[in-house]
C-alpha positions as CSV (number, residue, x, y, z in Angstrom):
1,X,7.7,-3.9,-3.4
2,X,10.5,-4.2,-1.0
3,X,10.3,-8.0,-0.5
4,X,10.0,-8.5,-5.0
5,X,12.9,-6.5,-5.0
6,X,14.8,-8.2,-2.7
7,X,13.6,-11.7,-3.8
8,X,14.6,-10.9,-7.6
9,X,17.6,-9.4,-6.6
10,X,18.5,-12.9,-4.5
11,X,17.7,-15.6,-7.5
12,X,19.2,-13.2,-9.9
13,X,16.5,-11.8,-11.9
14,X,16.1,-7.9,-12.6
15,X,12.4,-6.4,-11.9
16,X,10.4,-4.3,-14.2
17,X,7.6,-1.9,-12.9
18,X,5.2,-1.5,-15.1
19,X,1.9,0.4,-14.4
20,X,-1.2,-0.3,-16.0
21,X,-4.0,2.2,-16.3
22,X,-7.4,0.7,-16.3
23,X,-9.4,1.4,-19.6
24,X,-5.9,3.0,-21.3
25,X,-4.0,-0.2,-22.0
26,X,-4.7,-3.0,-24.3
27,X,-3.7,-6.4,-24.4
28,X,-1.5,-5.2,-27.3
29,X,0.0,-2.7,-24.9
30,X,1.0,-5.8,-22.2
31,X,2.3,-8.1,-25.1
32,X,4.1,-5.5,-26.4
33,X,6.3,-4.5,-22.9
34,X,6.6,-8.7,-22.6
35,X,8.1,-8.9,-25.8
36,X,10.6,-5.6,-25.8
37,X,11.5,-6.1,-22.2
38,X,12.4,-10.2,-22.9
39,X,10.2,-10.6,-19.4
40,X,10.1,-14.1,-17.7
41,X,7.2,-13.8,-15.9
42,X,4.2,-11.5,-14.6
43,X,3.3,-10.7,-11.1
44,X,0.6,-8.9,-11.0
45,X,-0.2,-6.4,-7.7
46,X,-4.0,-7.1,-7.8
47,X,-5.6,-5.7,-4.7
48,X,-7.7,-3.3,-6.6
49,X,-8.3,-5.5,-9.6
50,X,-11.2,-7.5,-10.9
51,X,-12.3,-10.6,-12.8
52,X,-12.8,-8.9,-15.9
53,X,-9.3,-6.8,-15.5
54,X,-7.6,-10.4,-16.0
55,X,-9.1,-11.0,-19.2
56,X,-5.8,-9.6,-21.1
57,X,-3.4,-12.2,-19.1
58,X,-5.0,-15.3,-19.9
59,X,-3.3,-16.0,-23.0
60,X,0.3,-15.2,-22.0
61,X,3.3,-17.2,-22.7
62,X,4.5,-16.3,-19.7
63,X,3.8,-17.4,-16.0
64,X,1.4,-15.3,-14.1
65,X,1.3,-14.9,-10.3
66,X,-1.2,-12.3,-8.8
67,X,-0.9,-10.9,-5.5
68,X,-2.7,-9.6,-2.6
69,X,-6.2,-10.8,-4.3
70,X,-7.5,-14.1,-5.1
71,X,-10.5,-14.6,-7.6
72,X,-12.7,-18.3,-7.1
73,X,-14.1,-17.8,-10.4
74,X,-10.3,-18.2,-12.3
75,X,-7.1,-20.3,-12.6
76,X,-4.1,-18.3,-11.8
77,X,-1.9,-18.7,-9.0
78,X,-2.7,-16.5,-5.7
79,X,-0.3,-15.1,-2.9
80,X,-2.5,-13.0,-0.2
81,X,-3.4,-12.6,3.0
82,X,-5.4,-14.7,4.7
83,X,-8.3,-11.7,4.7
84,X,-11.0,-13.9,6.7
85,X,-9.0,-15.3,9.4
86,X,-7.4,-11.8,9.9
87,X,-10.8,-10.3,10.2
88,X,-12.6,-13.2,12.2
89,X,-9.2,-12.5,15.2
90,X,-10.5,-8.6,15.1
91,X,-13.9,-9.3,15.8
92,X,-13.0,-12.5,18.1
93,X,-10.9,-9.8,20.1
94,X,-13.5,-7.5,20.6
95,X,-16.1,-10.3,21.6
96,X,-13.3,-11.4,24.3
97,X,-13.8,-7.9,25.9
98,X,-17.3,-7.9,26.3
99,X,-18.4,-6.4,23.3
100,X,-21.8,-7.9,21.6
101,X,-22.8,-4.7,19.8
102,X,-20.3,-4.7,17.0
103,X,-21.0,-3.0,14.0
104,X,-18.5,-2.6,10.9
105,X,-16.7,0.2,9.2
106,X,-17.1,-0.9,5.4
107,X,-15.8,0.2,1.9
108,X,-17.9,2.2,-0.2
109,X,-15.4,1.5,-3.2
110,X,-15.5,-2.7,-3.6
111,X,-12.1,-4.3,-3.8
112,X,-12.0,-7.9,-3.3
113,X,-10.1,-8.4,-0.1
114,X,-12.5,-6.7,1.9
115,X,-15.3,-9.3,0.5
116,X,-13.4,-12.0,2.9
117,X,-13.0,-9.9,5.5
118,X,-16.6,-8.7,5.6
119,X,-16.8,-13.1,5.5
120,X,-14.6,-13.4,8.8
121,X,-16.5,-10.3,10.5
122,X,-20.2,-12.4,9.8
123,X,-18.4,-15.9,11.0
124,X,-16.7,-14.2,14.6
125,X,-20.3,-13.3,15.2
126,X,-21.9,-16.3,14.0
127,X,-19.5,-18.5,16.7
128,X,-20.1,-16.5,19.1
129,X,-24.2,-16.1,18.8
130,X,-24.4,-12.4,17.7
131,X,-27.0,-10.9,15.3
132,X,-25.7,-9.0,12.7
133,X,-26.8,-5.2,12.9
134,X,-27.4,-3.8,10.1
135,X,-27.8,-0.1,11.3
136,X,-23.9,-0.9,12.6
137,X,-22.4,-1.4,9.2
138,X,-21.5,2.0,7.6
139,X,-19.9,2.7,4.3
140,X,-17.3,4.4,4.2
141,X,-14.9,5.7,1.2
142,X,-11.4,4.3,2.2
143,X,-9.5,7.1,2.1
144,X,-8.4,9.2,5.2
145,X,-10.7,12.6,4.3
146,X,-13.5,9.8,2.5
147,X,-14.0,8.0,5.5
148,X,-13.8,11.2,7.7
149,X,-16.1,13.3,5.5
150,X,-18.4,10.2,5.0
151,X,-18.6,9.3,8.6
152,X,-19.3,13.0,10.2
153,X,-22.7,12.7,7.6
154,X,-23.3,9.3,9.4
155,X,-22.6,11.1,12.7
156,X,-25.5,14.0,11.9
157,X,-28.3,11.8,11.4
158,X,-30.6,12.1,14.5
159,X,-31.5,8.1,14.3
160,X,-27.9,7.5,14.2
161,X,-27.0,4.3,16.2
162,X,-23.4,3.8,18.1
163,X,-22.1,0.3,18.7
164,X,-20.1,-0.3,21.3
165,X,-17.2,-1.4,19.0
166,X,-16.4,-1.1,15.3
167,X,-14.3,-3.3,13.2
168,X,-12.6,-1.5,10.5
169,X,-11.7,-2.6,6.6
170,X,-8.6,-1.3,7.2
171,X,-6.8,1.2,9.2
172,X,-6.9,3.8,7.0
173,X,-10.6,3.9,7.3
174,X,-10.0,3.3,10.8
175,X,-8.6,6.8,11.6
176,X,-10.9,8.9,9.3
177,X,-13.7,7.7,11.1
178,X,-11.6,8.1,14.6
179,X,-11.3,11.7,13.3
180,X,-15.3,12.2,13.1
181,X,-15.6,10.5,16.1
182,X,-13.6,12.9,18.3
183,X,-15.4,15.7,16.3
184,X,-18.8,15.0,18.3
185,X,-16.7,14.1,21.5
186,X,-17.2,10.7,21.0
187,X,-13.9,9.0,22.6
188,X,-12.2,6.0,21.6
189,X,-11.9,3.3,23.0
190,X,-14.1,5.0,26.5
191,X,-17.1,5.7,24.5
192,X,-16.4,2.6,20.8
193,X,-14.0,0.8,20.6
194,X,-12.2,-0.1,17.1
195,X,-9.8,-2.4,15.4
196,X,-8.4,-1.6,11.9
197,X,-6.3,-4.0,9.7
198,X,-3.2,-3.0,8.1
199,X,-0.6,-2.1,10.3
200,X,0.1,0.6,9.0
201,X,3.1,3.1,10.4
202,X,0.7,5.8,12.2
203,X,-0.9,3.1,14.6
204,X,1.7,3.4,16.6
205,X,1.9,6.6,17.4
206,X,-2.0,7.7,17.3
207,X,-4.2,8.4,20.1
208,X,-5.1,6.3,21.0
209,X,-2.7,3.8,19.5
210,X,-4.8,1.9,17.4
211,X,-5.5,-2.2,17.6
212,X,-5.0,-3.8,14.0
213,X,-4.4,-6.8,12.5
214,X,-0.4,-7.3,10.9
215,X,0.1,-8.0,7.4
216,X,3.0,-9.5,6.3
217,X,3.5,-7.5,3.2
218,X,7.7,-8.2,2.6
219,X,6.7,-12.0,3.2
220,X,4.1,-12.1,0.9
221,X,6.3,-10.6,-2.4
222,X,9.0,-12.8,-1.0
223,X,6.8,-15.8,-1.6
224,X,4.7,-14.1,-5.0
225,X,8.2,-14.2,-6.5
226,X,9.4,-17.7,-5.2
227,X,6.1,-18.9,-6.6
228,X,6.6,-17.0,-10.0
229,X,10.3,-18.7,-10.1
230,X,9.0,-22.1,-9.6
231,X,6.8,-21.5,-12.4
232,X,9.5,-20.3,-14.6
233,X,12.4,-22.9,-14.2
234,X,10.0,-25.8,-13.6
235,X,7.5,-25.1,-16.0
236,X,5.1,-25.6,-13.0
237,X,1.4,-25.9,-14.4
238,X,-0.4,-26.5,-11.2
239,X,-2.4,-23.3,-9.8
240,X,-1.8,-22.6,-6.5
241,X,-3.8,-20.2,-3.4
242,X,-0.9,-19.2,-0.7
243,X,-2.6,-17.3,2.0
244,X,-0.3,-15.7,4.3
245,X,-1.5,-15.9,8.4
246,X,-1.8,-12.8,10.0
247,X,-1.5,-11.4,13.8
248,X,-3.7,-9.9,16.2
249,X,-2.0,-6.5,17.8
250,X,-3.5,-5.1,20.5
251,X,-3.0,-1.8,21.6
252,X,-5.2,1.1,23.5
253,X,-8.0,1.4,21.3
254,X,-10.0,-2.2,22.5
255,X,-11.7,-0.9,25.9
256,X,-12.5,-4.4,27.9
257,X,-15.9,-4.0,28.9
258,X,-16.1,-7.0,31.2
259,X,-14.3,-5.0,34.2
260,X,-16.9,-2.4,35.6
């Protein structure tokens, strides 16, 4: 929100926040605001939208920019992260440090972006020769007491299997499982070892401080506006995908199994 703001702010445009409920707005509802408010354009923040939440924004006669998602199946202009090259670095990292047994801390609630970075988790492995295990991929809710509540079940079950390392949806996952973890005096990274994605504020200061992968979340609204203005003063009608690269940080939570 920080980097629209300060993008609109720059090429002189104002920003209006509008929040749409799911299953409580119309497409009357969003062409009425459009038409009261005088609006320009639409950036939509679509990370937990679907295909058939779009439907309403297909007939606009405005330009429409959606970011943090991407959908192959329609034509609108996408600014996200690069989901699958983000993921594929976690899991590469872990590989680097020995690790073969790598399972995956998954979203029980589906949201698009984690679809590529389940894809980049399944390619690391491919590359490097490692079977996917399926008893290593858990579901988890991603929320901080979901994941935590979810993963002390996981944690009860007498069959239960520990990899040696666990890549994470995202870090928020990340620490409610962390939390179960420590529960049964299972250590990180001594006993598993895991990466989030996110970079969010607390992985710094956690313990251990966690490994994730950086989003560049000012950058992309920075460029979701630029792309929205180039659509508005040029009357641009080619759709574009701008995937934003990510970075690897590592931290204390990766334990390098290759020195005994």
């Amino acid at each position: 929100i920080e980097g629209i703001e300060r993008a609109c702010r720059t090429e002189g445009y104002d920003m209006l926040v509008s929040h749409i409920i799911h299953n409580e707005h119309s497409s009357d509802d969003i062409l009425e605001i459009i038409k009261q408010e005088q609006v320009a354009g639409v950036l939509l923040l679509a990370t937990e939208m679907d295909e058939a939440d779009l439907e309403i924004f297909k007939n606009l006669n405005v330009p429409v920019v959606l970011l943090d998602s991407y959908f192959k199946n329609e034509d609108f202009d996408s600014v996200l992260i690069n989901n699958t090259r983000g993921a594929y670095q976690a899991v590469k990292h872990l590989i680097e440090n020995g690790h073969t047994e790598i399972g995956c801390l998954e979203s029980s609630k589906f949201i698009n972006n984690f679809y590529y970075r389940y894809e980049g988790y399944k390619e690391a492995l491919y590359d490097a020769n490692l079977n996917i295990n399926k008893q290593y991929s858990l579901l988890l809710e991603p929320t901080l007491e979901g994941a935590y509540r979810d993963m002390k079940e996981f944690l009860s079950d007498e069959d239960f299997m520990l990899p040696t390392a666990y890549f994470a949806f995202n870090d928020i996952i990340a620490f409610g499982a962390i939390r179960a973890l420590k529960e049964q005096n299972i250590r990180v990274p001594e006993h598993v070892s895991i990466v989030g994605f996110d970079e969010m504020p607390f992985c710094e200061i956690s313990s251990p401080r966690l490994t994730t992968v950086r989003v560049y979340k000012q950058y992309m609204g920075k460029t979701a506006i630029s792309r929205l203005i180039e659509k508005i003063s040029e009357q641009d009608e080619m759709k574009l995908k701008i995937e934003i690269n990510t970075e690897l940080i590592r931290r204390e939570s990766v334990r390098d199994i290759n020195k005994k």
